[in-house]
C-alpha positions in Angstrom: 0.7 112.9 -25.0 -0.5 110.6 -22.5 1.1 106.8 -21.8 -2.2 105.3 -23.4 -1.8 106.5 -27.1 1.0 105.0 -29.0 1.8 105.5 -32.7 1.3 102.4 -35.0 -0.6 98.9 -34.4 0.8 97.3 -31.3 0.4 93.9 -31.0 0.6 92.7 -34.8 3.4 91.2 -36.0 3.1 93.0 -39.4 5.9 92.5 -41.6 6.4 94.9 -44.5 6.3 93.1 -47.7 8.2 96.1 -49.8 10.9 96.5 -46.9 14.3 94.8 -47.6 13.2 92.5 -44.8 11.9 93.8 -41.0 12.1 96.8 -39.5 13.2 95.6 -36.5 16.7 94.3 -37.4 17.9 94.3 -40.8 20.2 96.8 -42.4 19.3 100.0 -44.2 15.5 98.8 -44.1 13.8 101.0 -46.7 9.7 101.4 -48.2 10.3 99.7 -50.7 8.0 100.9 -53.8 8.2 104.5 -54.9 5.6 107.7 -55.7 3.6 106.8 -58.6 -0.1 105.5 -59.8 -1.9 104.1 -57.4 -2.9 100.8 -58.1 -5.2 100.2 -61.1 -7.7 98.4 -58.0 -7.7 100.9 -56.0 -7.8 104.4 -58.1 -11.5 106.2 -57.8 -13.7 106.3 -60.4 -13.5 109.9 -60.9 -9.7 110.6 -61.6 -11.4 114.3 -61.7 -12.0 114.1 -58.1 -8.6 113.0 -57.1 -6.5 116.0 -55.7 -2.8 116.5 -57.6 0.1 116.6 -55.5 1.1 120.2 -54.6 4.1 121.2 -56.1 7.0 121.2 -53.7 10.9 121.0 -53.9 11.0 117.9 -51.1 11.0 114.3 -52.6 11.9 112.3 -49.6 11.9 111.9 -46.3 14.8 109.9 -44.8 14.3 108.3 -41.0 17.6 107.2 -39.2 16.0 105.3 -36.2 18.8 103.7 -34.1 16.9 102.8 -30.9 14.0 100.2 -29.9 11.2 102.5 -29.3 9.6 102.1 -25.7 7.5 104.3 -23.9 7.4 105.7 -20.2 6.0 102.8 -18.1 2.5 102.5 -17.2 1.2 100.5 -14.5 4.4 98.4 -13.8 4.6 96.9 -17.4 6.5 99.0 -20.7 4.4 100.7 -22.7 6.0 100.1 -26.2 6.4 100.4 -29.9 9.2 99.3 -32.5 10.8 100.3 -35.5 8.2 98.6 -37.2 5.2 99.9 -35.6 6.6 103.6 -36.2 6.8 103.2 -40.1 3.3 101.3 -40.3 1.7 104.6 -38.2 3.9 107.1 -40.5 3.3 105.5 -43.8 -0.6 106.2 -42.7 -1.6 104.0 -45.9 -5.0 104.2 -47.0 -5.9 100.8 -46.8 -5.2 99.7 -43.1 -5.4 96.1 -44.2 -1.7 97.0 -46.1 0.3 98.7 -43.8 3.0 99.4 -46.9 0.3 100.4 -49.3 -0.2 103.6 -51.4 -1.1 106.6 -48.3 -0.9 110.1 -47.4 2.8 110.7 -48.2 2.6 108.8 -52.2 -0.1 111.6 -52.3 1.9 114.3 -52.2 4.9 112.7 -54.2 6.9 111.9 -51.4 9.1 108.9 -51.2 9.7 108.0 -47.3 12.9 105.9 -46.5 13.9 104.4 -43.5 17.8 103.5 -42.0 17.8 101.4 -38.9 21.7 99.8 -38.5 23.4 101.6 -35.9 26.5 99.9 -37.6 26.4 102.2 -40.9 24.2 105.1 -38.3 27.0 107.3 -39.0 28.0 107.2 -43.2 24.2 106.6 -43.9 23.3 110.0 -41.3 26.4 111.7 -43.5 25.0 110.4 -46.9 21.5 111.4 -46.4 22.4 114.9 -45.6 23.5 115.4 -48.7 21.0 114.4 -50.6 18.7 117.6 -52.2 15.1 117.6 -51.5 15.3 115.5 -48.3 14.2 115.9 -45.2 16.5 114.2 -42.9 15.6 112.6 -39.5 17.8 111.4 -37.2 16.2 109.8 -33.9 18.8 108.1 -31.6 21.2 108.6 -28.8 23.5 111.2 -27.8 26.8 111.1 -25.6 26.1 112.9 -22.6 29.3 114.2 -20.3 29.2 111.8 -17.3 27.9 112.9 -13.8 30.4 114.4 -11.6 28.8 111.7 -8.6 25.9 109.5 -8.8 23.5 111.6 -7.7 23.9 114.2 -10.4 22.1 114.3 -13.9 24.6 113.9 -16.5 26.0 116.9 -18.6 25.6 118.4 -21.8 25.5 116.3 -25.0 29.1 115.4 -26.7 27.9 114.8 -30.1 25.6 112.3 -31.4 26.1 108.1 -31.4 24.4 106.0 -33.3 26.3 102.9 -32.3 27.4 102.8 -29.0 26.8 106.4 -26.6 29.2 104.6 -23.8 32.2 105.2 -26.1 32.3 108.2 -26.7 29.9 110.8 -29.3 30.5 109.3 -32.5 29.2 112.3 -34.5 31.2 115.6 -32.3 29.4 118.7 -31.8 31.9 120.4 -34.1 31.3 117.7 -36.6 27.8 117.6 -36.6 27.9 121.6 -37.2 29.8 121.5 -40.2 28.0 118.7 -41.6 24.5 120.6 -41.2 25.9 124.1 -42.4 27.2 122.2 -45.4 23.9 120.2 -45.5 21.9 120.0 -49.1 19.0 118.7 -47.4 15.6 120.6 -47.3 15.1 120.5 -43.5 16.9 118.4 -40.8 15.3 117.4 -37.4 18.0 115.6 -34.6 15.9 114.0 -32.2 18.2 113.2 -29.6 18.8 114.0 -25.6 19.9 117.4 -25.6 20.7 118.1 -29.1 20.2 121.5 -28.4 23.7 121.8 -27.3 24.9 119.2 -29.8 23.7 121.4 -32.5 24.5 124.7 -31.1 24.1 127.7 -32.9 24.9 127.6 -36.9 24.5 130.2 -39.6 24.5 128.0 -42.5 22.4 125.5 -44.2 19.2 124.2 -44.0 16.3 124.6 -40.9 17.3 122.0 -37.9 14.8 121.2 -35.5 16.2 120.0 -32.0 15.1 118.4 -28.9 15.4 121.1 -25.8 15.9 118.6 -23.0 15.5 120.8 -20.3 17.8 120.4 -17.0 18.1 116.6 -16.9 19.7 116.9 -20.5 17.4 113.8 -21.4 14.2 113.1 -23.2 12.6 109.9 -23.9 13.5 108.7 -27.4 9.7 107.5 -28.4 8.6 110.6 -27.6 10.6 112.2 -30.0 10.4 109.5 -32.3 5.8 110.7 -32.2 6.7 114.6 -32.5 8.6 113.6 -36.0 6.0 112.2 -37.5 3.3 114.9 -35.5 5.6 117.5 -37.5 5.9 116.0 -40.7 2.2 115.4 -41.0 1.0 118.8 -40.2 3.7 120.2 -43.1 1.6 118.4 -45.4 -1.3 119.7 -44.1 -2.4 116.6 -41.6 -3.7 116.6 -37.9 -3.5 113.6 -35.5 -7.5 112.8 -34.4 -8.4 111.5 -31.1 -6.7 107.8 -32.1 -3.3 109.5 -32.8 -3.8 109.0 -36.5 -2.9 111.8 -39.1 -6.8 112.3 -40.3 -7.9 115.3 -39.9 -6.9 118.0 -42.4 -5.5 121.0 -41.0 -7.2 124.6 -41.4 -4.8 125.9 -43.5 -3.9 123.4 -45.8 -0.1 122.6 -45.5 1.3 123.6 -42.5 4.0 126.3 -41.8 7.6 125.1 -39.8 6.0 127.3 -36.6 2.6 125.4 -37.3 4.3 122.5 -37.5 6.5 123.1 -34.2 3.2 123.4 -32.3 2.0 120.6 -33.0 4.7 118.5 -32.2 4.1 120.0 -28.7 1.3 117.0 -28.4 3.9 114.5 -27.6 5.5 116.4 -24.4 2.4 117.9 -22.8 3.5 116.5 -19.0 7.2 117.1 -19.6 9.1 120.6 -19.9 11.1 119.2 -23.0 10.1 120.4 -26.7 11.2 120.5 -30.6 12.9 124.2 -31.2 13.6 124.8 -34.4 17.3 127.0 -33.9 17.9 127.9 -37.6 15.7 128.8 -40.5 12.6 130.9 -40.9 9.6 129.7 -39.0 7.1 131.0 -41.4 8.6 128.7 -44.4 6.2 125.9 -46.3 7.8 123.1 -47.5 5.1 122.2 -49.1 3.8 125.1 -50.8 
């Protein structure tokens, strides 16, 4: 991914009518209107001609954003996107001119909700990962174990925080184990620095996607925040075209957890760090 290409409309103040207010700011923002008939205006002609949903045992996608999304800097001045900007670009509605309308995800019968208090990060993280048919995404900070001196990169992650990193993790690595083996969700990705460690090695519960942060233990949290949605898109069979839009279908319809992995690759081409997935089969469709 290069510094130019940033998910979502920059530069628009667009506010998301069904949202319980902005995405910015406001507490437990969600899409507001559900899977269900497109709108009498908008449905083709030719209801024979419409594609049904594939069948699938996923119903929603939960987001748990607890950072201000900015990019790498480019040419002395940040590079960035919000809250805001990341749900207009995942939503990818069919009519650009209504960034909350009907898109790809009311297609397949997927509801997409999005958390953004830091406040409530923790219960709402704990809630959503026990919800069946989910897939949980949590993209936020870690508590990394301080440097020994200044000079030194900061250690591996203590658990993940929501709130406030500088206190403390407030989600242990112990914790956060036993809440993902115990996990009713369909698939959990933790995009934080290092989650790697955070998440460790478990034998239970759903497929978890991490962030391997390499040997600086941190990775830029937009960047993350891009290989989410890269992921998710290509499950449901979607490719990002030259604009970094989800447009073009991919070859083999609905895309594999490896498939989907790869992809996700696009938004950490000039950096060692990557998505892993560390348990779960690779080869699994959750969209079948």
């Amino acid at each position: 991914m290069t510094t130019s290409r940033i998910p979502g409309p920059l530069g628009r103040d667009v506010h998301l009518a069904n949202f319980h207010g902005t995405l910015g700011c406001d507490v437990g923002c969600h899409r507001g209107h559900t899977p269900g008939p497109i709108r009498v205006a908008d449905a083709p002609k030719d209801k024979s001609k419409k594609p049904a949903p594939a069948p699938t045992s996923v119903n929603t996608i939960i987001w748990h954003v607890y950072e201000t999304l900015l990019r790498p800097t480019a040419g002395g001045l940040p590079q960035g996107f919000t809250k805001r900007d990341l749900a207009v670009w995942f939503n990818a509605s069919d009519d650009t001119r209504i960034p909350d309308g009907p898109g790809k995800w009311d297609t397949a019968g997927i509801k997409v909700e999005f958390n953004t208090d830091p406040k409530t990060g923790v219960k709402d993280f704990e809630k959503s990962l026990q919800r069946k048919g989910a897939i949980v995404v949590y993209i936020g900070h870690s508590t990394l174990t301080p440097a020994k001196s200044p000079k030194d990169p900061e250690g591996p992650s203590r658990g993940l925080s929501p709130d406030n990193p500088k206190k403390g993790p407030e989600i242990p690595n112990a914790t956060l184990r036993t809440l993902l083996s115990k996990s009713a969700a369909s698939l959990v990705i933790i995009g934080s620095c290092d989650s790697k460690t955070a998440v460790g090695n478990i034998s239970a519960g759903p497929p978890i996607i991490v962030a391997n942060s390499g040997a600086d233990r941190v990775t830029d949290i937009s960047r993350m925040a891009r290989a989410a949605g890269t992921f998710l898109f290509l499950l449901i069979g979607w490719e990002l075209d030259g604009q970094g839009q989800p447009n073009n279908p991919h070859t083999n319809g609905h895309g594999t957890i490896s498939e989907a992995l790869a992809a996700s690759a696009e938004a950490f081409t000039d950096i060692p760090d990557r998505f892993e997935l560390v348990h779960g089969d690779p080869s699994i469709k959750l969209f079948p």
